[in-house]
C-alpha positions as CSV (number, residue, x, y, z in Angstrom):
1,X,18.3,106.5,59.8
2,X,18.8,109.0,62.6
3,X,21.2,111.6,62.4
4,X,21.9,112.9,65.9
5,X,23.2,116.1,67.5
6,X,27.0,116.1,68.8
7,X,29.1,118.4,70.3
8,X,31.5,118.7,67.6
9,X,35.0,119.9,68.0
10,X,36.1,123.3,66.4
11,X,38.6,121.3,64.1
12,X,41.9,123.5,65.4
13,X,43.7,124.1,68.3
14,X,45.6,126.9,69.6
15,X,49.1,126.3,70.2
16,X,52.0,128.8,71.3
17,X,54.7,128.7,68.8
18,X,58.8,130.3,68.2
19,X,58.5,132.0,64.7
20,X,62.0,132.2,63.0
21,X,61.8,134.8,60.1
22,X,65.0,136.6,58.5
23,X,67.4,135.9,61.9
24,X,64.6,137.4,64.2
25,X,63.3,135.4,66.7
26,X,59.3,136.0,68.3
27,X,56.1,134.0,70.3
28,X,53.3,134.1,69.2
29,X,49.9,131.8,69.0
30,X,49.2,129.3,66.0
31,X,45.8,127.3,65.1
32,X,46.8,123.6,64.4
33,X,44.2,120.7,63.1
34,X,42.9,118.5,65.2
35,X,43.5,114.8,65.1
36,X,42.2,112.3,67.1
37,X,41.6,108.5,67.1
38,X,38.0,107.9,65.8
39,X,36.4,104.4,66.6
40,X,33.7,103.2,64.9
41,X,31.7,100.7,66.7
42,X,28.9,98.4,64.5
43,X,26.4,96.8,67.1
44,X,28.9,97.1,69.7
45,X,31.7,95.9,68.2
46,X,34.9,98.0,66.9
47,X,35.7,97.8,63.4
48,X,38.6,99.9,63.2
49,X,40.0,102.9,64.6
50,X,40.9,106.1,61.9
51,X,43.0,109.4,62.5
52,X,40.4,112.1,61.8
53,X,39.2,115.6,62.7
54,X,36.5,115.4,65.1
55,X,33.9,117.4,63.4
56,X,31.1,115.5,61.3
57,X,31.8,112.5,62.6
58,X,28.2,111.0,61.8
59,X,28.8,112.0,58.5
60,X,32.3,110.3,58.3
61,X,30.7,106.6,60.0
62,X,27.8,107.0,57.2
63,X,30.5,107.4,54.2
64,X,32.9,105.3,55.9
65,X,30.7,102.3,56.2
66,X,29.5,102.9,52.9
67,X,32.5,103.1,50.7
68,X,34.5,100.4,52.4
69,X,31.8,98.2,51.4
70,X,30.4,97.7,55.2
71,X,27.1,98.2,53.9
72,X,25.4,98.6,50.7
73,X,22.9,101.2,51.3
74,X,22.2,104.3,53.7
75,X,19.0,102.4,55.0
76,X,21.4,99.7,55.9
77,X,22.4,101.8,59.3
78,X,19.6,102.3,61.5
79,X,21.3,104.5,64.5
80,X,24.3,107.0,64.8
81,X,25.6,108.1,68.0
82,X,29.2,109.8,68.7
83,X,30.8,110.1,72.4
84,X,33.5,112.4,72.5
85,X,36.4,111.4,74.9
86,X,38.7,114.6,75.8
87,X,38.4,115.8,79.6
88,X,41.3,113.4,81.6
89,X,41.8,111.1,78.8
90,X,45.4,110.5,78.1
91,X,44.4,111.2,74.2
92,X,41.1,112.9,73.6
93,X,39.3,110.4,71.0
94,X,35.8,110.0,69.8
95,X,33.5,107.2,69.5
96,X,31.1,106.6,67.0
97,X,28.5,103.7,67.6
98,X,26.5,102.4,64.6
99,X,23.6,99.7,64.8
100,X,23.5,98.3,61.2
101,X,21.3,95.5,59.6
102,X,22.2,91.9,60.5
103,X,23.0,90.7,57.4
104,X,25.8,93.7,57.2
105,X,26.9,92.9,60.9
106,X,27.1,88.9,59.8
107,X,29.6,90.0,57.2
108,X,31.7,92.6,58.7
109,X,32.1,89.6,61.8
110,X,33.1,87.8,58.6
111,X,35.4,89.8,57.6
112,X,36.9,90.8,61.0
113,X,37.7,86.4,61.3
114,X,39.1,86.3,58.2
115,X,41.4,88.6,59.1
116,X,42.1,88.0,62.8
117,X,46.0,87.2,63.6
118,X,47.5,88.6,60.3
119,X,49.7,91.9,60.5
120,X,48.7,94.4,58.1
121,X,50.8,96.0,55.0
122,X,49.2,99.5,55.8
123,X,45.9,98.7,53.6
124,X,43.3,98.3,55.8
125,X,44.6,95.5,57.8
126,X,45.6,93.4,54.7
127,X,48.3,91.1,54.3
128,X,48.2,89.8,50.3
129,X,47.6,91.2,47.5
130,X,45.1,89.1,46.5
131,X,43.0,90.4,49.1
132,X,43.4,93.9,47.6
133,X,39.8,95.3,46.6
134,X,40.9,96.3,42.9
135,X,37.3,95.7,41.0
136,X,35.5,98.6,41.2
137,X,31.7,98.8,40.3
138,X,30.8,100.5,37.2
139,X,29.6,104.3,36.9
140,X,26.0,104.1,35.7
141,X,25.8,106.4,33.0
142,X,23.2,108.7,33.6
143,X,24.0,111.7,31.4
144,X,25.3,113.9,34.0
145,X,28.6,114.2,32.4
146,X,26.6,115.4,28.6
147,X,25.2,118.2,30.9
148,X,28.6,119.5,32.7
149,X,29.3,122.9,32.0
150,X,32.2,123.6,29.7
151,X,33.6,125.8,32.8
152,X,32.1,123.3,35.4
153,X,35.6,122.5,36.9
154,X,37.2,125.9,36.5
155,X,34.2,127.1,38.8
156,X,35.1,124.3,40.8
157,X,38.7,125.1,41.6
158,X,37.5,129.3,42.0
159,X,35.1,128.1,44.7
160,X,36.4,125.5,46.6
161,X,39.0,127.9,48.7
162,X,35.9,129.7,50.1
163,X,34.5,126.5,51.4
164,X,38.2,125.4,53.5
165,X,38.1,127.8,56.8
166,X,40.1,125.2,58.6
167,X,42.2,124.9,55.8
168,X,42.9,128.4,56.4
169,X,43.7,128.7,59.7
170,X,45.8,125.5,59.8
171,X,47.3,125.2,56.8
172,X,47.0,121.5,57.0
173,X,43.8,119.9,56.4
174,X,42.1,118.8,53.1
175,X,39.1,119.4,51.7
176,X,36.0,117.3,49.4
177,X,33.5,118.7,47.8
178,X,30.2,118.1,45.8
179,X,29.5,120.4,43.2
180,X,26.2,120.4,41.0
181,X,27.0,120.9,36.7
182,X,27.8,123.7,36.7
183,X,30.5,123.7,39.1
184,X,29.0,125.6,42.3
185,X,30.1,124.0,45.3
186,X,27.3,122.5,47.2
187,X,28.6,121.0,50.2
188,X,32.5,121.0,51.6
189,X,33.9,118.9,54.6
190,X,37.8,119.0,55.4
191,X,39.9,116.4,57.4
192,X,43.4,115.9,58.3
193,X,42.9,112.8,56.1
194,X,41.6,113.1,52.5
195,X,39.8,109.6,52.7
196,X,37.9,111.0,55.8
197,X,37.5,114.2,54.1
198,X,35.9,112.4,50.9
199,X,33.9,110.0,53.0
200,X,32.0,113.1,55.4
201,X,31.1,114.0,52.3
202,X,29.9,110.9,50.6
203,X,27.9,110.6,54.4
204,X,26.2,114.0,54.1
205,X,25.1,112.9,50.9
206,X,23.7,110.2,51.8
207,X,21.5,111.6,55.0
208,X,20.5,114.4,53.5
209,X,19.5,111.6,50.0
210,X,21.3,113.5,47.3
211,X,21.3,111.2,44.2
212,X,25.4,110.4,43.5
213,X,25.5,110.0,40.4
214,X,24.6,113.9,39.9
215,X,27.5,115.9,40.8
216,X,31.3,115.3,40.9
217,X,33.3,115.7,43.8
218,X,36.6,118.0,43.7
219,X,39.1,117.3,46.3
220,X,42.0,119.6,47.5
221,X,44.6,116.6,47.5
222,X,46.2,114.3,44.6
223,X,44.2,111.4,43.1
224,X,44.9,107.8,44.9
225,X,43.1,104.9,44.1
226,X,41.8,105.1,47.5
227,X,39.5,108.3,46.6
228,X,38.6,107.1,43.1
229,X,37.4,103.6,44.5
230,X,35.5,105.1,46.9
231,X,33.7,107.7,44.6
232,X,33.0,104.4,42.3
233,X,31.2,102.4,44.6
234,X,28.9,105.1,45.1
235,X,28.0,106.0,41.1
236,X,30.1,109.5,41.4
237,X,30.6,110.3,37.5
238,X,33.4,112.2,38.0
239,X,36.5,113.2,40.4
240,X,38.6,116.5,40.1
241,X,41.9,116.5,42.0
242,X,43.9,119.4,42.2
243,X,47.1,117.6,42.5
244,X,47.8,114.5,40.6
245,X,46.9,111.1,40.0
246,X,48.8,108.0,40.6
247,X,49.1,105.2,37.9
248,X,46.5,103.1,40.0
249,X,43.6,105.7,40.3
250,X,43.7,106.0,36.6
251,X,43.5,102.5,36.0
252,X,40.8,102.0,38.6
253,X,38.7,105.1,37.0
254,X,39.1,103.2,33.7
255,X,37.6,100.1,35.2
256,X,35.1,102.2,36.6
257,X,34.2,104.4,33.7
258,X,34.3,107.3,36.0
259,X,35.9,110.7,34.6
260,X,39.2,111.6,36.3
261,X,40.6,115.2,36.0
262,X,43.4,116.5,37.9
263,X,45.9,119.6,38.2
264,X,42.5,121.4,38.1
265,X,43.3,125.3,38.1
266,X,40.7,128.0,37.2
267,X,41.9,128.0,33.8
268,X,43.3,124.7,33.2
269,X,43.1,120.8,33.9
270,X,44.4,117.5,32.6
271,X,42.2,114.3,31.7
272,X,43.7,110.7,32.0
273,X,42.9,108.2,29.5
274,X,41.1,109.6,27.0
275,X,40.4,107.5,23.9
């Protein structure tokens, strides 16, 4: 698979703003996150179209394609190439073209007829719930969670603001990262969307073939089922959340046998469903 070389965006924008602080009134300039339609494009034809920050967008299409079940392996994409759309567009967007296997590309056009004509209920295009993707595949158990450092996750949560530079000029983007046992912080993507943030950094796994199932990711954001799904179909052993967990990412990591924390602090987390 071919990673190429894009002209990513910087993530922010300046904007001039009116600050309002105890009656007083001043202007003054303010860094806002980008976000910009995203198309991705499998053998020339669009799949869908996602809100995201335009940085790391090969990495995004990689995880995106991966953990929405568009293919079932890295090797399954055999080219990557990202357009960016800003000077006289009437919304800057990006483009990013994929050339996957056949047999992938047979069942995505599958997919794409099965759902043609139906209006969505804000889950990827679905209309029942029987068409819901509830099942998730289960965590191999590879040991990884017998060698976690007892202090793994407090490391995590001491790190992870040191790795979210948009975060702090913006104020409004999360964060995803991979963190090895003993809680370092390996790699670190943010995104005005948490899904996009967690699947940039289930793509840079993949292209730069780090084993999954050896590390947990931490995310800035609560736990949806979205985010634990996604880290299940890709073996991750465990997710920390900072915020909390809904009913269904609970149940889901259940199913999955994947470890979910959340309300991770530097001295304190909780653990769902413990027997």
């Amino acid at each position: 698979m071919e990673q190429l070389e894009t002209d990513d965006q910087p993530g922010f924008v300046e904007r001039q703003v009116r600050r309002h602080r105890k009656g007083e009134t001043s202007i003054a300039a303010d860094d806002v996150g980008q976000e910009w339609p995203v198309a991705l494009v499998y053998n020339g034809i669009s799949h869908a179209v996602m809100m995201c920050t335009p940085r790391d967008l090969e990495a995004f299409a990689v995880g995106f394609s991966l953990t929405e079940g568009i293919v079932g392996r890295g090797s399954d994409i055999h080219d990557i190439e990202v357009f960016f759309r800003d000077d006289g567009a009437v919304v800057p967007h990006a483009e990013v073209h994929l050339q996957v296997v056949q047999q992938a590309f047979v069942s995505l056009k599958d997919k794409r007829r099965a759902l043609a004509g139906r209006t969505g209920c804000g889950v990827c295009g679905i209309e029942s719930i029987e068409l819901l993707d509830l099942q998730p595949e289960r965590v191999p158990d590879t040991g990884f969670l017998a060698r976690l450092a007892p202090d793994a996750i407090e490391r995590a949560a001491r790190e992870l603001p040191a790795h979210q530079q948009l975060t702090k000029r913006t104020g409004g983007l999360h964060a995803a990262a991979w963190c090895d046992e003993t809680g370092a912080v390996r790699y670190a993507f943010e995104d005005v969307g948490r899904h996009n943030a967690l699947d940039k950094l289930i793509g840079q796994l993949i292209l730069r073939r780090e084993d999954t199932t050896q590390g947990f990711v931490f995310l800035s954001s609560r736990a949806s089922y979205e985010l634990v799904r996604k880290s299940a179909r890709v073996g991750v052993p465990m997710v920390a959340t900072i915020s909390a967990p809904t009913s269904l990412a609970i149940a889901i990591a259940k199913q999955a046998g994947l470890r979910l924390v959340s309300f991770a602090r530097e001295n304190s987390f909780v653990e769902y469903d413990v027997e």
